[in-house]
C-alpha positions in Angstrom: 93.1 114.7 115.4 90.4 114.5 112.8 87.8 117.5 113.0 83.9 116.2 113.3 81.5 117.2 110.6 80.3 119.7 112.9 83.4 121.2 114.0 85.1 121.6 110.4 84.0 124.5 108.0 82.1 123.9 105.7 84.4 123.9 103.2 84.7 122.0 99.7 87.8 120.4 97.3 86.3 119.7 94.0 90.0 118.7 92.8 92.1 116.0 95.0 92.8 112.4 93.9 92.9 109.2 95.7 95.4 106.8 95.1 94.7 103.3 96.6 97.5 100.4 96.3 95.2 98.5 93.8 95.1 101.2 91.7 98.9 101.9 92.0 99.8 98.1 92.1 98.0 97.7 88.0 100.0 100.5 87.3 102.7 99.5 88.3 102.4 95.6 86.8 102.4 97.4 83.2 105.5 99.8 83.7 102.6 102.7 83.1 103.8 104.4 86.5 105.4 107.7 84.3 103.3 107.2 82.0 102.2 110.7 82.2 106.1 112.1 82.9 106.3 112.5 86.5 105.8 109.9 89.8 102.5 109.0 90.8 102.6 110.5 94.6 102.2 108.3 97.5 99.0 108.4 99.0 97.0 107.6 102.8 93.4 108.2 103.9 95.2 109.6 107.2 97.4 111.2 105.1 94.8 112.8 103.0 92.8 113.6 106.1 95.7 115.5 107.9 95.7 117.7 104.9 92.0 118.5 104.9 91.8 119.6 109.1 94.7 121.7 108.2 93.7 123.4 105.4 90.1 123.7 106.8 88.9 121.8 104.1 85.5 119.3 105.5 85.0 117.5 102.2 86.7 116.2 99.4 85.6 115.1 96.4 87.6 112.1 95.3 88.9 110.9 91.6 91.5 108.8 90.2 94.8 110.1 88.6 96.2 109.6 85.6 97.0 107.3 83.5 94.1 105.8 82.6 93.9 102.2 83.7 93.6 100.8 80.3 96.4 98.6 79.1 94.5 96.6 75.9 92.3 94.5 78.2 88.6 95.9 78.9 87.8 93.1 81.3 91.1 93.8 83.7 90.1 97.7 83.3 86.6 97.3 84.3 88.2 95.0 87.1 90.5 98.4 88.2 88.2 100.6 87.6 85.4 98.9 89.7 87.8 98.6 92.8 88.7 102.2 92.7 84.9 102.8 92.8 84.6 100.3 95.6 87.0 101.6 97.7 86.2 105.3 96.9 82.5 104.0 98.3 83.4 102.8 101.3 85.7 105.5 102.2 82.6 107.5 101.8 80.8 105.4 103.9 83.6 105.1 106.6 84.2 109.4 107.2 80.7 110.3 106.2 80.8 114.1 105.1 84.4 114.2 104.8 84.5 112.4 101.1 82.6 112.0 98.1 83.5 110.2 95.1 83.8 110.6 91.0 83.6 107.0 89.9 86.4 106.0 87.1 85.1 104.4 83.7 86.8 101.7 82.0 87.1 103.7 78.3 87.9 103.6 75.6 84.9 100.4 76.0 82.1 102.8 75.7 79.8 100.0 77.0 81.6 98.9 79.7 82.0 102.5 80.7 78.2 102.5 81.0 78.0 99.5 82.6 80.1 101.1 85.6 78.6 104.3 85.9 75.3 102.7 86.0 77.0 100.5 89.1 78.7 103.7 90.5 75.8 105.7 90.6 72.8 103.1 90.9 74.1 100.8 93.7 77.1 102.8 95.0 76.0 106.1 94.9 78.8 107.9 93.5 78.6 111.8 93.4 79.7 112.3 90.0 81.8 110.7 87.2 85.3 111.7 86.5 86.4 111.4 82.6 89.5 112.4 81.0 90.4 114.4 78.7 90.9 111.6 76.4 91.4 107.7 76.4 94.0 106.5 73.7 92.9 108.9 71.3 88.8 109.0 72.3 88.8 112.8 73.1 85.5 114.0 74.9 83.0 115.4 72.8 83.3 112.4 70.2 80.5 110.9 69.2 81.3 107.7 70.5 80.9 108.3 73.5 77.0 109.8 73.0 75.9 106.9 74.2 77.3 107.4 77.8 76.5 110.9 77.7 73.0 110.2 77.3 73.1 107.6 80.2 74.5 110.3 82.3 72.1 113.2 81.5 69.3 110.8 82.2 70.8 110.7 85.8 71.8 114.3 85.4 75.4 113.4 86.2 78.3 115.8 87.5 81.2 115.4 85.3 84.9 115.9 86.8 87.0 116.6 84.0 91.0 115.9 83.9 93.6 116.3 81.4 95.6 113.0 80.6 98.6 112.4 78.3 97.6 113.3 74.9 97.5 110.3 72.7 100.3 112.1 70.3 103.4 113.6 72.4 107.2 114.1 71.3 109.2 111.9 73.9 111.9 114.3 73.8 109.9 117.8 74.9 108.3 116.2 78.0 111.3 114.2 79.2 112.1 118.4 79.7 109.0 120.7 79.9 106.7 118.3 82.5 103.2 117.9 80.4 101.4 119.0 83.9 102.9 122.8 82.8 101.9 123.6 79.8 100.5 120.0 77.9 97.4 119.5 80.7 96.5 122.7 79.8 96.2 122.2 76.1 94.3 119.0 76.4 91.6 120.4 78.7 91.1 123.3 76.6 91.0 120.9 73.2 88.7 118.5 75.1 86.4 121.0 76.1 86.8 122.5 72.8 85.8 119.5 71.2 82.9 119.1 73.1 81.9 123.0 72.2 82.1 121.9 68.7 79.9 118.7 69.3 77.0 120.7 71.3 77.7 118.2 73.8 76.4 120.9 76.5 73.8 122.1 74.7 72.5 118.4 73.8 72.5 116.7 76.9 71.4 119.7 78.8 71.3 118.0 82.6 75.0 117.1 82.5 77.2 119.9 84.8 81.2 119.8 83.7 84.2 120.5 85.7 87.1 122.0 84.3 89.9 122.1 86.0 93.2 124.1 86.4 91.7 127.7 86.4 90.2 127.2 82.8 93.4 126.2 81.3 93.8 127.8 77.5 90.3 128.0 77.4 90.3 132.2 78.3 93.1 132.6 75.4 91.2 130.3 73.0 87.5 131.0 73.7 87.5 134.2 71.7 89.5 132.8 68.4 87.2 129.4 68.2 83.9 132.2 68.5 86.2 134.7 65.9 86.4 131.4 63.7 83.5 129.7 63.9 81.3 132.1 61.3 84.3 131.4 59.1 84.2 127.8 59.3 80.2 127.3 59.3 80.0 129.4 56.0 82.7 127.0 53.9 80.7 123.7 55.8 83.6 122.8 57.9 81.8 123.2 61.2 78.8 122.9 62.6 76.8 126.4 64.1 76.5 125.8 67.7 75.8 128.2 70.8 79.3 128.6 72.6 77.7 130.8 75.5 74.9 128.4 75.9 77.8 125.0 75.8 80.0 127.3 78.7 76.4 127.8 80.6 76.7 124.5 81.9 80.6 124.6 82.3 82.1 124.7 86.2 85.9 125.4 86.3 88.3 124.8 89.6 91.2 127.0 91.0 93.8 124.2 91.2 97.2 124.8 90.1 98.7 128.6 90.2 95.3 130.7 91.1 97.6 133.8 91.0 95.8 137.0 90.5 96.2 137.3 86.4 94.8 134.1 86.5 91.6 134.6 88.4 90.7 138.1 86.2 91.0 136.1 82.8 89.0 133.2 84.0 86.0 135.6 85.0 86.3 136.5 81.3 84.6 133.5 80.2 82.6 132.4 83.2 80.3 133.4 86.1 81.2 133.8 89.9 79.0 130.9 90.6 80.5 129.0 88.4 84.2 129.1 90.7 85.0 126.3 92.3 87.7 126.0 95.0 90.6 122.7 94.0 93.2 121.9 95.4 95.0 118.9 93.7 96.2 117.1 96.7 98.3 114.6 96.7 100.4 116.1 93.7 101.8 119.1 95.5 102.9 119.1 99.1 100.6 119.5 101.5 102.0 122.2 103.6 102.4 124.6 100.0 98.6 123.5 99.2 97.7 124.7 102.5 100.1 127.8 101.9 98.4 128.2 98.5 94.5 127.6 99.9 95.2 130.9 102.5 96.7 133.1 99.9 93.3 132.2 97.8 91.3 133.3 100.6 92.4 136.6 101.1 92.7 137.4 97.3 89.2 136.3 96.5 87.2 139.4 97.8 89.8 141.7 95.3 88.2 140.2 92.4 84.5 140.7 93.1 84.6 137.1 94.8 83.0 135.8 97.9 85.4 133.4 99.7 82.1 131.8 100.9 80.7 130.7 97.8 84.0 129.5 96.1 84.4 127.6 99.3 81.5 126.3 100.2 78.6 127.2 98.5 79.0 126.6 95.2 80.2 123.4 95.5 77.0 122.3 97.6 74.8 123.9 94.7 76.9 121.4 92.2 75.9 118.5 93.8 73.0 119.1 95.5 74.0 119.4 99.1 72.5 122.5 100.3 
C-alpha cells in the first residue's frame, strides 16, 4: 500500500531515473539500448513506488537515463525529450509530493534545448533540469552551451548532473570493465572539471549543480587541477578562476558505494550541507538499495553527519521546499 504524504517521512532521492516505454521504445527503434554497456532496467510507477514506502523514501526526484535521446535528428529528440517531460509532469501531478521532475533537453541543439527548458519550467513546472555529462562530444562547461546557462540562471535553475558514455571509448575495455565502474566517474569529474575551468559557477551565480556518485574523481583530482592551475595561468594556457568559489555552488549525491572511505574524502572538498541522499533506483535492485539506504543511516552520525539533513533537509533547501 502506498504511504500518504502525511504518513511517509519526510525523506528525499535526489538520484532515481524514470523510464517510460516512449522513452525506451526510441531507444530501442535505433539499436541505442547498450549504448552505454549495460541493459536499460525495466521500469513501473508502482514499481518505483514500492521501492520508495520501503525504503522510507516520500519523494523522488525524477530524470532520464542514459543514452541521450539524440540519434542525428533534433526534431525527433525534441519530440522524446518533450514526452519524457510530459509524462514526468503528470506523474507529478498524479502522486503529488511523492515525485518531482528534472526535465531532459534535446542537445547537442543548444536552441532547442532552450526552447524545452523554457516549456519544462514555464508551463510544466519542472523542479530542475537534468544535463549530462556530455552530448556527442558537447562536454558541460563549453561555451556553447552559455546560452542555456544563462536562460537557466535567469530562472535560477537546479541542475542534475549525470555522467553519459564519453564521446571517445575503446570498445574492447568496456565490453569488460562496465563504464558505470570506473568511466562515469571520470566523465563527472572532467565535466565538472570543465566547467571549473570555464567559471561556469562563478558566472552564472543562481544556477545550484548536482554531482552525483559521491563526487566521483573529483576528491582525487580537486587538489592536482588547484596544484596546476598557477602553473598553467603563468604560461597562458588557462584561465585564473576561483575553484572554492565554482564548488560553493556544487551539491554532490551519495549514490553508488557510500562506504565509509568514501564519505570522509567527499567532505574533503565540500560542506555537510552540501550532502545529498541518492539512490539510483531502477539500476540496482531494490531490496539492496533499501539494504544500502539503512546502512547509510546509521553510518552518517560517524562522520559528523546528521541523517536528517542528508535525508531530508538539505534536499528541501535545494529546491525550495521548506
Amino acid at each position: 500500500m502506498v504511504l500518504s504524504l502525511q504518513t511517509a517521512p519526510a525523506q528525499t532521492d535526489l538520484h532515481c531515473h524514470m523510464i517510460p516505454a516512449s522513452y525506451l521504445e526510441a531507444v530501442t527503434a535505433h539499436g541505442m539500448e547498450m549504448d552505454e554497456g549495460f541493459p536499460i532496467p525495466s521500469w513501473s510507477v508502482d514499481a518505483h513506488l514500492k521501492f520508495m514506502d520501503d525504503a522510507g523514501i516520500r519523494t523522488s526526484v525524477l530524470t532520464m537515463p542514459a543514452p541521450q535521446p539524440y540519434f542525428g535528428d533534433g526534431e525527433e529528440s525534441a519530440r522524446i525529450c518533450r514526452s519524457f517531460n510530459e509524462e514526468a509532469a503528470a506523474l507529478k501531478a498524479l502522486h503529488p509530493g511523492r515525485f518531482l521532475f528534472c526535465a531532459a533537453l534535446p542537445l547537442p541543439d543548444v536552441d532547442k534545448a532552450i526552447e524545452e527548458a523554457k516549456y519544462a519550467l514555464e508551463v510544466l513546472g519542472a523542479d530542475g533540469i537534468k544535463l549530462a555529462s556530455n552530448c556527442y562530444g558537447q562536454y558541460l562547461g563549453d561555451p556553447e552551451l552559455d546560452p542555456l546557462m544563462d536562460y537557466l540562471n535567469s530562472r535560477k535553475a537546479v541542475i542534475i548532473t549525470h555522467p553519459h558514455k564519453p564521446s571517445a571509448v575503446n570498445d574492447k575495455l568496456i565490453a569488460s570493465v562496465p563504464l558505470a565502474s570506473y568511466e562515469y566517474l571520470a566523465e563527472t569529474t572532467r565535466a565538472i572539471l570543465n566547467m571549473v575551468a570555464h567559471d561556469v559557477m562563478v558566472r552564472y551565480p543562481d544556477l545550484k549543480f548536482v554531482v552525483p556518485h559521491c563526487g566521483s574523481f573529483l576528491p582525487n583530482a580537486l587538489p592536482r587541477f588547484k596544484g596546476l592551475l598557477p602553473v598553467m595561468t603563468a604560461q597562458g594556457y588557462m584561465r585564473q578562476v576561483d575553484v572554492d568559489a565554482n564548488l560553493s555552488h556544487v551539491y554532490f549525491d551519495l549514490a553508488g558505494a557510500a562506504t565509509d572511505e568514501v564519505i570522509e574524502s567527499l567532505l574533503t572538498i565540500t560542506e555537510p550541507s552540501n550532502i545529498l541522499y541518492g539512490s539510483d533506483y531502477p539500476y540496482v535492485a531494490a531490496p539492496a538499495l533499501v539494504g544500502a539506504k539503512n546502512s547509510l543511516e546509521s553510518r552518517l552520525d560517524a562522520h559528523g553527519l546528521n541523517p536528517e539533513d542528508v535525508l531530508s533537509n538539505n534536499a528541501d533547501h535545494l529546491f525550495n521546499t521548506q
